[in-house]
Backbone of each chain as ProteinMPNN parsed JSONL, in Angstrom:
{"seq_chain_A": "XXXXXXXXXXXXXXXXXXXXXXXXXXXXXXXXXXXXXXXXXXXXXXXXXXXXXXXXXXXXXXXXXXX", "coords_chain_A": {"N_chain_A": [[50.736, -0.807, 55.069], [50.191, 0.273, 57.802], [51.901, 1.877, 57.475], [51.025, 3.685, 55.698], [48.474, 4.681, 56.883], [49.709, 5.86, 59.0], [51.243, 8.106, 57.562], [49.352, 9.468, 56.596], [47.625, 9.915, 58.86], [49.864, 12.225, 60.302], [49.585, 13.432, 58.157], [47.701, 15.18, 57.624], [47.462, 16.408, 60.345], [49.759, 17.759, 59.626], [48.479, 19.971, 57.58], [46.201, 20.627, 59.085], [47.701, 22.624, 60.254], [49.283, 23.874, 58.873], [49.432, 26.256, 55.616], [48.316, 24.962, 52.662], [48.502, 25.679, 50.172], [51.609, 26.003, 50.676], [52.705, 23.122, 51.679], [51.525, 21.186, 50.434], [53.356, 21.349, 47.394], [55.681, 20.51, 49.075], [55.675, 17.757, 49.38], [56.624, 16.299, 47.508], [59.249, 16.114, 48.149], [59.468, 13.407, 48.612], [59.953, 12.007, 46.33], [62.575, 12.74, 46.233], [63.976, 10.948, 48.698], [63.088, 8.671, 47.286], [64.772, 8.335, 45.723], [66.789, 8.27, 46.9], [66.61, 6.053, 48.461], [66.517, 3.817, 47.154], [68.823, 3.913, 45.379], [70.614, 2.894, 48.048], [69.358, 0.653, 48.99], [68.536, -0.971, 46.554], [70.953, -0.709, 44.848], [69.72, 0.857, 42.632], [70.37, 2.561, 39.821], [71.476, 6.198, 39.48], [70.782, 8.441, 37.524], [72.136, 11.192, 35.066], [69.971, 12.795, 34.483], [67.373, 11.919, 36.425], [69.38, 13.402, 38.689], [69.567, 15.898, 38.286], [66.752, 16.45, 37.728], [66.37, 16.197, 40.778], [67.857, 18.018, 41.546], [66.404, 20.062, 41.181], [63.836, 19.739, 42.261], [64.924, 20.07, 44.847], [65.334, 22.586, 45.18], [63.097, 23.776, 44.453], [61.728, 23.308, 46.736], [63.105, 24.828, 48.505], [62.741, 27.543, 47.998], [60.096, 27.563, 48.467], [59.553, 27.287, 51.087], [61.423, 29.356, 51.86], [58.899, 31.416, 51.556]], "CA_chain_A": [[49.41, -0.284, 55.408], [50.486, 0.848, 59.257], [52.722, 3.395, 57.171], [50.291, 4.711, 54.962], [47.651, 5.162, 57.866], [49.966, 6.909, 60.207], [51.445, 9.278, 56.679], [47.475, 9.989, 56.521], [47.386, 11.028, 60.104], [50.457, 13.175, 60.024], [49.611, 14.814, 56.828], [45.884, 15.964, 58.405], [48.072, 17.079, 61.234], [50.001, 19.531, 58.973], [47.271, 20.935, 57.022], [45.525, 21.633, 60.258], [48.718, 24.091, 60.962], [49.793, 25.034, 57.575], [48.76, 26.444, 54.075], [48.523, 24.008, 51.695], [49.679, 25.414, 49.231], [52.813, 25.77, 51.007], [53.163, 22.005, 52.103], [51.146, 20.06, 49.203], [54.714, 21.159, 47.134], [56.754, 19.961, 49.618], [55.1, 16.182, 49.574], [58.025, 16.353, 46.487], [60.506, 15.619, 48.249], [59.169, 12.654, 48.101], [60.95, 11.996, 45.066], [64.506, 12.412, 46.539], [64.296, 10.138, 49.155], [62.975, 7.37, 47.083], [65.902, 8.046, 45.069], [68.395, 7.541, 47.833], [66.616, 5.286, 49.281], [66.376, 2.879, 46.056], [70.201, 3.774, 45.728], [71.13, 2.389, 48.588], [69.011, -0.319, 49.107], [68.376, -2.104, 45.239], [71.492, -0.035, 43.994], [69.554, 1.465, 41.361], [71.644, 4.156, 39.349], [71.299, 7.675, 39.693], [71.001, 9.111, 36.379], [72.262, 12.246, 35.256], [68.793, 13.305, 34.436], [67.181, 12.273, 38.155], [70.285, 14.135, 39.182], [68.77, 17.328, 37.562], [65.152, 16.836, 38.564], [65.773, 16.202, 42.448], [68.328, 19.021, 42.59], [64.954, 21.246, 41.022], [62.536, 19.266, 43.563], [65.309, 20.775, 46.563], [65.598, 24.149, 45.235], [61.872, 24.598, 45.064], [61.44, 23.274, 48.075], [64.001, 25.902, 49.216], [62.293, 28.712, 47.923], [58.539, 27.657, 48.948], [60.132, 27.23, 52.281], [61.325, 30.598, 52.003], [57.77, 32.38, 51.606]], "C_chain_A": [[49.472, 0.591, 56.655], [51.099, 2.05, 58.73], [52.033, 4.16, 56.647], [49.256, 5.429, 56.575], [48.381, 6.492, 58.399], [50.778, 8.304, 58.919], [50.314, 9.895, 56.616], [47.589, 11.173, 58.085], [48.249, 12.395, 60.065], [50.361, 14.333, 59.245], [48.27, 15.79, 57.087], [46.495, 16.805, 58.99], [48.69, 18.386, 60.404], [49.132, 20.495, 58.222], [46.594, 21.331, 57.919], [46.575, 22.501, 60.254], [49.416, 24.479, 59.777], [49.216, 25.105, 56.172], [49.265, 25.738, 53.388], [48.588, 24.166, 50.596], [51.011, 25.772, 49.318], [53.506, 24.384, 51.185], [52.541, 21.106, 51.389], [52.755, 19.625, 48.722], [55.735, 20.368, 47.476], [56.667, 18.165, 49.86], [56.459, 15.935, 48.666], [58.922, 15.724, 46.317], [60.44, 14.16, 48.619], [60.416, 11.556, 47.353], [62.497, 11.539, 45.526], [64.706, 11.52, 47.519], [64.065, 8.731, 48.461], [64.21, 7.279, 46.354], [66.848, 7.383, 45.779], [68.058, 6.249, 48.068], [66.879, 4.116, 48.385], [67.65, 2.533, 45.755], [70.668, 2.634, 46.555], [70.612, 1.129, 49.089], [68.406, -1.607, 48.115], [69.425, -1.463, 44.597], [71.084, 0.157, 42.582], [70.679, 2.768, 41.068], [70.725, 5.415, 38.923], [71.426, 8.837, 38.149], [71.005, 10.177, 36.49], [70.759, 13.45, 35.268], [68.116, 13.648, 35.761], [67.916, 12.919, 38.733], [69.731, 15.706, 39.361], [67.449, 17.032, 38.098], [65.631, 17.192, 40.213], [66.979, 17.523, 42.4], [67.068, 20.321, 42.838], [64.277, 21.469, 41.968], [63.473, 20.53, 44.791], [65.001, 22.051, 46.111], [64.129, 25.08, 45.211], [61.234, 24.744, 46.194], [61.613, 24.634, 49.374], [63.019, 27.007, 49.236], [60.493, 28.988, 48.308], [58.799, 27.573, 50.575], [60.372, 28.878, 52.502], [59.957, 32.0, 52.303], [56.993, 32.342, 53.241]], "O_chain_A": [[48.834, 1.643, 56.618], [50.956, 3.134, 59.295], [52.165, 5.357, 56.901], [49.474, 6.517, 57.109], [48.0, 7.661, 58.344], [50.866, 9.438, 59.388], [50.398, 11.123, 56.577], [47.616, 12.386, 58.298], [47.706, 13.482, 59.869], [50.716, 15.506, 59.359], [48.07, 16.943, 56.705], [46.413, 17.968, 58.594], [48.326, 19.561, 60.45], [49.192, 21.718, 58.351], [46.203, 22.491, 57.794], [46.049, 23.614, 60.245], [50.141, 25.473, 59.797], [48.618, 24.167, 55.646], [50.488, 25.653, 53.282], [48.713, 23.23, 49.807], [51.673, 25.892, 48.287], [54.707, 24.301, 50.927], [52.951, 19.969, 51.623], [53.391, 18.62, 49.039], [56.492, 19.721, 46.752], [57.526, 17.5, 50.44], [57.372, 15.328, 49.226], [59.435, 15.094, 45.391], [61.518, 13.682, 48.973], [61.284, 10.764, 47.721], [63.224, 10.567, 45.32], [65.833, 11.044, 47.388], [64.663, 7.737, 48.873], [64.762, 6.18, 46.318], [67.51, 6.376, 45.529], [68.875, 5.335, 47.965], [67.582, 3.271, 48.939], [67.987, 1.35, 45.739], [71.06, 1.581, 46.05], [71.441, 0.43, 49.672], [67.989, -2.706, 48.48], [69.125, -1.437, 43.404], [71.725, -0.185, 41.589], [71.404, 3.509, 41.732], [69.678, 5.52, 38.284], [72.148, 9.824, 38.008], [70.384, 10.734, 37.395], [70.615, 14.521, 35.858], [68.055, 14.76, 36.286], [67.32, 13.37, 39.712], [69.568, 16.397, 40.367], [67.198, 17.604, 39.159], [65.32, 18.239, 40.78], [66.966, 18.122, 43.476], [66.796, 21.07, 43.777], [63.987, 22.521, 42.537], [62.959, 21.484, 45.376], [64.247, 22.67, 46.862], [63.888, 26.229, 45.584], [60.53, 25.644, 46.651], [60.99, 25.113, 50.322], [62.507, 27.397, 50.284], [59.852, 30.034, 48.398], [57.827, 27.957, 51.226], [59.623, 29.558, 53.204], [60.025, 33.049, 52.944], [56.033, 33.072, 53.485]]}, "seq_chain_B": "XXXXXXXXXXXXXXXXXXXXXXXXXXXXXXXXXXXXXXXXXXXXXXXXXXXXXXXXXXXXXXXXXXXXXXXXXXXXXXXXXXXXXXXXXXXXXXXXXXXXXXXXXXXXXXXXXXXXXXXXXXXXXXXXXXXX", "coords_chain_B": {"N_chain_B": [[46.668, -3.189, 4.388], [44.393, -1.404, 4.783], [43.421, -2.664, 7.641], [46.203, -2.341, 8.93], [45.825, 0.47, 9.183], [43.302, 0.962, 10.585], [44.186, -0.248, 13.44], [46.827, 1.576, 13.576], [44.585, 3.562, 14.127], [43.66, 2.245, 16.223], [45.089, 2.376, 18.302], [46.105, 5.098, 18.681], [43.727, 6.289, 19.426], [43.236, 4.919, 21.841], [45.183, 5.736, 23.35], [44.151, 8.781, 23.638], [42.465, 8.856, 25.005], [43.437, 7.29, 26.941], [44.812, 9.486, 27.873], [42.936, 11.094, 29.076], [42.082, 9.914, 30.958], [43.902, 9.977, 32.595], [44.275, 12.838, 33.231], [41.776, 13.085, 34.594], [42.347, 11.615, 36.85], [44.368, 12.788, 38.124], [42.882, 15.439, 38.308], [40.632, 14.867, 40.336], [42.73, 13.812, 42.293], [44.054, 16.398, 43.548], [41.288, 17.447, 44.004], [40.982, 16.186, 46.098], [43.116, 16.704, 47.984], [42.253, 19.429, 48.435], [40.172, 18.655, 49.514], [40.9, 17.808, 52.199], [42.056, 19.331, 53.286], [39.943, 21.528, 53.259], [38.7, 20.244, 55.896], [39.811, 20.194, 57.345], [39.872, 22.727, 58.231], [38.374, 24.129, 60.242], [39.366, 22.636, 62.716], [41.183, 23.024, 65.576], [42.47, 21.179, 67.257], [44.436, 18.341, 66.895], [42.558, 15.384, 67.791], [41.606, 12.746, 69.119], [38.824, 13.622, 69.404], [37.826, 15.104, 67.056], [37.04, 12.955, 65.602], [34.142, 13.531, 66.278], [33.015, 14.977, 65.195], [30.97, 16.19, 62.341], [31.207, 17.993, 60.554], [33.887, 17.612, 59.634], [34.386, 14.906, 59.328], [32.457, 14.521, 57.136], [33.911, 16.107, 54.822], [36.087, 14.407, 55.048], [35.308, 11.639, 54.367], [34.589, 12.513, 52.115], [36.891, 13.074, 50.371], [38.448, 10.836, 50.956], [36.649, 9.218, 49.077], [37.168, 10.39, 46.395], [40.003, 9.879, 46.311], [39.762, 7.15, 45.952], [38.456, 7.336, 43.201], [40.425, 8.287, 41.764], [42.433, 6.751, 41.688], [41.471, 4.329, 40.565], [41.247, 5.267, 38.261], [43.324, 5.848, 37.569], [44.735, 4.097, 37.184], [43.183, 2.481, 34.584], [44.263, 4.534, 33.048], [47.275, 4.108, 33.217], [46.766, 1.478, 32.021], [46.918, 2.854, 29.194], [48.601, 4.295, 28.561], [52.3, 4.837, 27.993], [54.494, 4.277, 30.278], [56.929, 6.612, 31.006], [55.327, 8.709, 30.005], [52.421, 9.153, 31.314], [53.696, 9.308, 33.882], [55.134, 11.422, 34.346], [52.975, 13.795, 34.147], [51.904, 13.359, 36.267], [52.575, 15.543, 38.041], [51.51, 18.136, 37.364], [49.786, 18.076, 39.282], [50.669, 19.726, 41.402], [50.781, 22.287, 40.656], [48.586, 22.499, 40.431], [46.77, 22.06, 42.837], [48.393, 24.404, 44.591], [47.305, 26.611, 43.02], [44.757, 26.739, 42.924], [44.121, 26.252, 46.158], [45.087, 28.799, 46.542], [44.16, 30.985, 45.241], [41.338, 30.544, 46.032], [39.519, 32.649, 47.968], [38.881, 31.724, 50.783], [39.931, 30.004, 52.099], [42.21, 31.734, 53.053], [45.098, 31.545, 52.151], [47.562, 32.758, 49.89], [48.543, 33.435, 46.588], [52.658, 33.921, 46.148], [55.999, 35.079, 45.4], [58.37, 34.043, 45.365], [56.842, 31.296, 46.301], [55.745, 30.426, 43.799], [57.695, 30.325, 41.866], [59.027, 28.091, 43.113], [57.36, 25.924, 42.741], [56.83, 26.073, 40.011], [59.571, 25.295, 39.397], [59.538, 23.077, 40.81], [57.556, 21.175, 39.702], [58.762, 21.146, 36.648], [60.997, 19.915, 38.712], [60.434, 17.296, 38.547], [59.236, 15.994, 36.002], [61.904, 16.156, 34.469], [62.925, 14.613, 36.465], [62.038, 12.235, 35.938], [62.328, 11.429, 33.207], [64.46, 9.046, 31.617]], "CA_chain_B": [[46.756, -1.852, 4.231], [43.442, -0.607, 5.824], [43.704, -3.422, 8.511], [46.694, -1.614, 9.886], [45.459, 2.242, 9.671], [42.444, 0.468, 12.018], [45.106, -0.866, 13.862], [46.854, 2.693, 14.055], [43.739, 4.622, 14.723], [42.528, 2.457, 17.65], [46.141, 3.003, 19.589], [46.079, 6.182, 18.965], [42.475, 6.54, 20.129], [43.029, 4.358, 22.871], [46.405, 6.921, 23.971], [43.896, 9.695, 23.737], [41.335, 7.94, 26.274], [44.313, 7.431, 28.723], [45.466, 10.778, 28.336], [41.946, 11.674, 29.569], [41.801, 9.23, 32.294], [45.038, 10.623, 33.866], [43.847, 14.493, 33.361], [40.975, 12.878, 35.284], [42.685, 11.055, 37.834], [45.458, 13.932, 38.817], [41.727, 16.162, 38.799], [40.3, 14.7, 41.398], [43.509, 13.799, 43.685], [44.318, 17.385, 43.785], [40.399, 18.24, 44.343], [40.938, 15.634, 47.33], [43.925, 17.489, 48.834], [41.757, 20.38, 48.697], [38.517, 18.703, 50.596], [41.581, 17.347, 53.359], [42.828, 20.601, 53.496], [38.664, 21.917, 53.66], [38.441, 19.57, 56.367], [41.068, 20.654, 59.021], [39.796, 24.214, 58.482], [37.838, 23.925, 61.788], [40.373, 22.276, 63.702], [42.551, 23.705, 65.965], [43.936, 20.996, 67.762], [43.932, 17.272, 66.432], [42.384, 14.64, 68.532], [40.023, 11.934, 68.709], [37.755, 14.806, 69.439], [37.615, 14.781, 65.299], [35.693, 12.047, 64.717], [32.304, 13.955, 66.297], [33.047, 16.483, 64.677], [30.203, 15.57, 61.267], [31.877, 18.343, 59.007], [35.006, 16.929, 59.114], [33.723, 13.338, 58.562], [31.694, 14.224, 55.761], [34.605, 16.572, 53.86], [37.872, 13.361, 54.95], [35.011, 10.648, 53.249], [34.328, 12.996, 50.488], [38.396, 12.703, 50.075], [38.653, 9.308, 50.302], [36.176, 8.873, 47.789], [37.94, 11.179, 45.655], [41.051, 9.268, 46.096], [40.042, 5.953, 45.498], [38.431, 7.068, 41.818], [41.635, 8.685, 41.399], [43.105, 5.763, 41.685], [41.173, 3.596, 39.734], [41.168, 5.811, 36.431], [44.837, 6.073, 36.896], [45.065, 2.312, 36.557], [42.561, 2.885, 33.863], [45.413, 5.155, 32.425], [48.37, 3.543, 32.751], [46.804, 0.557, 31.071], [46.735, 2.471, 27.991], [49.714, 5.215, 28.222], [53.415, 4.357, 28.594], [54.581, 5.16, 31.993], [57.015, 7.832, 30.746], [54.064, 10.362, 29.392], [51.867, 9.173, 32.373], [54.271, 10.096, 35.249], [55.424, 13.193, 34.552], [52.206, 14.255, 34.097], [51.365, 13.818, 37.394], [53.132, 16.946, 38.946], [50.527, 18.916, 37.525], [48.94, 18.153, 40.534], [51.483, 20.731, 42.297], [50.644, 23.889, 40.731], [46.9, 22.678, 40.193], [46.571, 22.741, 44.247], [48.546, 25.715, 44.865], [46.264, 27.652, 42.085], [43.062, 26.402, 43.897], [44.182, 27.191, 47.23], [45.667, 30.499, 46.933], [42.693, 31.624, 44.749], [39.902, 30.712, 46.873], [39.64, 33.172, 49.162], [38.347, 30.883, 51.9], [41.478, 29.105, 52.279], [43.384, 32.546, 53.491], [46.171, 31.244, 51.275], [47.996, 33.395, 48.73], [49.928, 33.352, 45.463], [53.683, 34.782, 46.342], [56.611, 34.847, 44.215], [58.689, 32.308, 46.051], [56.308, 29.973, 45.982], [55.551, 30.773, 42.407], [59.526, 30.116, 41.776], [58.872, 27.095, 43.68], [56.067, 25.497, 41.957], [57.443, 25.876, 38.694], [60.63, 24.128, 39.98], [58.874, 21.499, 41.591], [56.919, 20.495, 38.411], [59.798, 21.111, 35.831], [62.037, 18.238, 38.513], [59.564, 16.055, 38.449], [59.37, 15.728, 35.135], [62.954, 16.047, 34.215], [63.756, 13.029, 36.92], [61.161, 10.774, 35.837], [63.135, 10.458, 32.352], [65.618, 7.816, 32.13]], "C_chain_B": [[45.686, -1.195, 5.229], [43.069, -0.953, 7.248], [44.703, -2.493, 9.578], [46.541, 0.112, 10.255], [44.059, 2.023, 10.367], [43.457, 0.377, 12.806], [45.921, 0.635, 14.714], [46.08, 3.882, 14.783], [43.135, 4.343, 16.511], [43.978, 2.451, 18.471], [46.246, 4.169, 19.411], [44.78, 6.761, 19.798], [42.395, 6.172, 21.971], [44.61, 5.632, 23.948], [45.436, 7.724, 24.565], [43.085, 9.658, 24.958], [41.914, 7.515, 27.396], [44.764, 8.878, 28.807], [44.304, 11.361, 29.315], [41.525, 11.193, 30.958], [42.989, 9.668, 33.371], [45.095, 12.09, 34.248], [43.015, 14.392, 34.346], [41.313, 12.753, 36.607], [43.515, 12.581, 38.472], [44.331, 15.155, 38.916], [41.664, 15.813, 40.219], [41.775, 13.664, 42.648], [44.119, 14.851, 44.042], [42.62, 17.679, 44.427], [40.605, 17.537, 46.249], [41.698, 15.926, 48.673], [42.865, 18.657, 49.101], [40.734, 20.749, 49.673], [39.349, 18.366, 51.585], [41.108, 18.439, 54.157], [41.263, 21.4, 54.3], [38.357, 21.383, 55.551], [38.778, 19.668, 57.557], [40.773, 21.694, 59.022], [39.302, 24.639, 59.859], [37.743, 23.4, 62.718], [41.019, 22.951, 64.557], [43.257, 22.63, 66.434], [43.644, 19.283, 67.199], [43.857, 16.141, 67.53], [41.631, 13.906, 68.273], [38.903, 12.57, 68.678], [37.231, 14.812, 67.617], [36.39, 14.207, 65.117], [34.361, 12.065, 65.632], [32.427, 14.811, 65.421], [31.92, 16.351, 62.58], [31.008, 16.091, 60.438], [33.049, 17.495, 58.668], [34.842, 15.464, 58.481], [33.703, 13.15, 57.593], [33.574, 14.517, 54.481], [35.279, 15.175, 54.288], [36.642, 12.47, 54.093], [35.206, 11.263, 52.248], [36.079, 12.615, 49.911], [38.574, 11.61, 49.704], [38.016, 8.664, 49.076], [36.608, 9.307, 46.215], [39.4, 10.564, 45.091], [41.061, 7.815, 45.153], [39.644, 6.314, 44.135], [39.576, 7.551, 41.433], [42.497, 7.479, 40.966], [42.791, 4.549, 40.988], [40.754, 4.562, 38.291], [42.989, 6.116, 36.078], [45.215, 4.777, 36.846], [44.968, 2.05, 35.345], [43.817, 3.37, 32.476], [46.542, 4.796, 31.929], [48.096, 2.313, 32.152], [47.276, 1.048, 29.382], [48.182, 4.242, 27.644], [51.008, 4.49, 28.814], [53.592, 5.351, 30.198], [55.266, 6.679, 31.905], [56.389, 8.807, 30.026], [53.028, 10.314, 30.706], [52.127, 9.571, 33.199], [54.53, 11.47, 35.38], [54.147, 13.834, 35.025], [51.295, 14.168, 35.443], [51.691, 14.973, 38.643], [52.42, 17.801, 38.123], [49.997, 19.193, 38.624], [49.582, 19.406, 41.773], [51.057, 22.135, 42.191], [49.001, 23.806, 40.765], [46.507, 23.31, 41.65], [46.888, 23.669, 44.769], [47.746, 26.536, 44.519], [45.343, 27.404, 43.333], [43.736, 27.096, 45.216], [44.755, 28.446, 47.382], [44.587, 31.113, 46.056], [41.093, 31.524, 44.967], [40.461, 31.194, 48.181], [39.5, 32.164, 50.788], [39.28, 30.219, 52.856], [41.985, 30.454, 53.433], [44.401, 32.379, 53.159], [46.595, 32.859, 50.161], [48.893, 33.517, 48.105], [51.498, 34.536, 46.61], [54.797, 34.32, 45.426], [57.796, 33.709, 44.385], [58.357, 31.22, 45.722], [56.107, 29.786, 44.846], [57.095, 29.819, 41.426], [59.055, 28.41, 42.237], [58.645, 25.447, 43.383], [56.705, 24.863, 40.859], [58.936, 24.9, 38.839], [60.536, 23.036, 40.092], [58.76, 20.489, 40.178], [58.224, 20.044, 37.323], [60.959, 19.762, 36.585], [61.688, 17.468, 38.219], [59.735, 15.485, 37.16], [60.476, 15.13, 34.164], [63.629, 14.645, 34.929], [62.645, 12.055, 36.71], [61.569, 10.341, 34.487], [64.583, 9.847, 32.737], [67.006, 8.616, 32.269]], "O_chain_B": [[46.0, -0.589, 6.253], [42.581, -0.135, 8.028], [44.324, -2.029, 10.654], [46.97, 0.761, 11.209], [43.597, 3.083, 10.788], [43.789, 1.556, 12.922], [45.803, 0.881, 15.914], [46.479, 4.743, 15.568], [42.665, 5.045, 17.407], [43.717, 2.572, 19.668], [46.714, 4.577, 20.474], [44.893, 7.589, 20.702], [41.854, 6.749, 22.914], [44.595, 6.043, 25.109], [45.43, 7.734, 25.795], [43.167, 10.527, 25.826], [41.39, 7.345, 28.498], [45.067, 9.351, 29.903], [44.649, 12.047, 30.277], [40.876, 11.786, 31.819], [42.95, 9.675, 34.602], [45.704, 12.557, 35.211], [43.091, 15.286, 35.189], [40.839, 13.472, 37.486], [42.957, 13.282, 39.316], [44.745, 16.054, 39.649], [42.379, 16.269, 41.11], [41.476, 12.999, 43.639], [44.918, 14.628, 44.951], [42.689, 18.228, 45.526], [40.432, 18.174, 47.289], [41.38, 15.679, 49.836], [42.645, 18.761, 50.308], [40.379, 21.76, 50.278], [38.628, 18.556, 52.564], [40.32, 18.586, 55.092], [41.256, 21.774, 55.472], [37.84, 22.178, 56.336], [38.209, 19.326, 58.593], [41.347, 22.233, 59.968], [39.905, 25.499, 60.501], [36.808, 23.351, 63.517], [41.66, 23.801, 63.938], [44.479, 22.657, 66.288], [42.445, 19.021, 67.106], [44.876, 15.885, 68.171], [40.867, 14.077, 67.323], [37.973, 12.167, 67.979], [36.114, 14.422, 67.276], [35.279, 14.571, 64.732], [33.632, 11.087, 65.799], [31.409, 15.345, 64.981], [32.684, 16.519, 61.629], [31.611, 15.398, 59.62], [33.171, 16.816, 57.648], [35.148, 15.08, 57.351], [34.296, 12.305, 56.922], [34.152, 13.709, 53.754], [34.763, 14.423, 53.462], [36.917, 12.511, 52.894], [35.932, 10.793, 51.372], [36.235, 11.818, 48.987], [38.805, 11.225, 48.557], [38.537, 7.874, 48.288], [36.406, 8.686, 45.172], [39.855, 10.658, 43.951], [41.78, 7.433, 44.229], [40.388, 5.696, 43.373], [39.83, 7.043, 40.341], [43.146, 7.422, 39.921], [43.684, 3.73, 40.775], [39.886, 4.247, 37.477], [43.631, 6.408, 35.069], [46.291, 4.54, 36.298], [45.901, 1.571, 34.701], [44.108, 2.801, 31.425], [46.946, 4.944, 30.776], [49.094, 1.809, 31.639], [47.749, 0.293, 28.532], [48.37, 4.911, 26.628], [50.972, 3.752, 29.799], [53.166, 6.341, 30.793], [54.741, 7.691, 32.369], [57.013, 9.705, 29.462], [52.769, 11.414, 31.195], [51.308, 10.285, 33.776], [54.248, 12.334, 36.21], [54.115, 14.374, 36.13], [50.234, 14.764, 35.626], [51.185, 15.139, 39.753], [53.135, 18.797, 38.235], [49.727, 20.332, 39.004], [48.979, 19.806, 42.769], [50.952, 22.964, 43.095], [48.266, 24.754, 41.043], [46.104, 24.457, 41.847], [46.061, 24.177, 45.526], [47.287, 27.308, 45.361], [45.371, 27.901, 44.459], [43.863, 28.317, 45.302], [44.822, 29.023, 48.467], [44.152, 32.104, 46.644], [40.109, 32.052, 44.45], [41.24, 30.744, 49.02], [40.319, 32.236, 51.704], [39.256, 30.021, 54.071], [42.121, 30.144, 54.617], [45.166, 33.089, 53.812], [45.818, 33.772, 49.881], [50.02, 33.694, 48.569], [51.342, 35.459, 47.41], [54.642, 33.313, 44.735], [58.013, 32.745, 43.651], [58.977, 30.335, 45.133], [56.317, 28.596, 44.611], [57.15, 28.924, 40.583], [58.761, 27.654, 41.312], [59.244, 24.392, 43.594], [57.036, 23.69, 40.689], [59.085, 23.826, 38.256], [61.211, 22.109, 39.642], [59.444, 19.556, 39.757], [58.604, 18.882, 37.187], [61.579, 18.94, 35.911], [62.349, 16.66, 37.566], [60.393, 14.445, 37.114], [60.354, 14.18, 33.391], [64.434, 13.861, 34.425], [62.506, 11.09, 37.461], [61.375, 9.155, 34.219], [65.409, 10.028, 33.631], [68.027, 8.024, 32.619]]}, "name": "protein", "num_of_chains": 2, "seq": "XXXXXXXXXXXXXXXXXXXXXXXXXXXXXXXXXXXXXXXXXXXXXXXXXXXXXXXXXXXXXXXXXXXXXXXXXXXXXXXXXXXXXXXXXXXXXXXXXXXXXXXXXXXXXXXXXXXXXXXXXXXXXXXXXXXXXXXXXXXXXXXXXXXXXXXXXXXXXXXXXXXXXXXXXXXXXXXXXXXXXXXXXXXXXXXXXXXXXXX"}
């Protein structure tokens, strides 16, 4: 609950200072850390599939980053 | 015989009635990014100063309210869709909010081809890593 709150605050914080639809996208990455994190802490397996999505998730990231 | 084509019609019916509750739900938690987003427009710097501030008030409840039905029609939802057709389908919500904010002027946002590239990326991993 303490984490969600203070992700709340933070995320106000960036939409005050950036376009959202630059940094909605990037919530995304998301995604790839739960992967690792699930990895390394319930060794779930990394399918080749999730493999293929989160490299997508980075590379759009990359390129919305870019604009 | 006609027992089970009842039987077939009301899971299929009942599919169609979550598909609608999660079109719903991923609606309004994108409209809710949008009233945040509304919300900080006449911010500059973030402080407790905020909470006089009425507009903002009103637009972050309107959000929250936004969120929580979000959140109870996507319960709604996944009661009656498997999870893999439900999840994916929530990275809609990526290009829905981009659209909206780069096409209301108000914002000062705008489509570019990057982000465009981006978008489509985004959605397409999502999807792709949420099967097994």
């Amino acid at each position: 609950m303490i984490l969600l709150v203070s992700s709340m605050a933070f995320w106000m914080y960036v939409l005050a200072h950036m376009d959202i639809s630059k940094a909605y996208p990037m919530l995304s990455f998301n995604y790839v850390i739960v992967m690792i994190v699930s990895r390394m802490l319930f060794k779930e397996p990394i399918t080749i599939n999730r493999l293929m999505g989160m490299t997508l998730i980075v590379c759009g990231i990359i390129f919305i980053s870019l604009s | 015989m006609k027992n089970e084509f009842i039987k077939q019609f009301a899971y299929l019916s009942s599919r169609r009635i979550g598909f609608i509750y999660s079109l719903g739900s991923i609606l309004l938690v994108s409209f809710a990014q949008i009233l945040l987003k509304y919300s900080t427009l006449n911010i500059t710097h973030f402080d407790f100063s905020v909470l006089h501030n009425q507009d903002f008030i009103i637009a972050f409840l309107f959000a929250g309210g936004f969120y929580l039905a979000s959140i109870l029609l996507w319960m709604q939802a996944l009661s009656r869709l498997p999870l893999n057709i439900a999840y994916p389908l929530l990275s809609l919500s990526y290009p829905l909010v981009y659209i909206i904010a780069a096409s209301v002027n108000y914002f000062g946002e705008e489509f570019s081809p990057q982000r465009n590239i981006g978008v489509v990326l985004i959605t397409l991993g999502v999807i792709i890593g949420s099967r097994k």
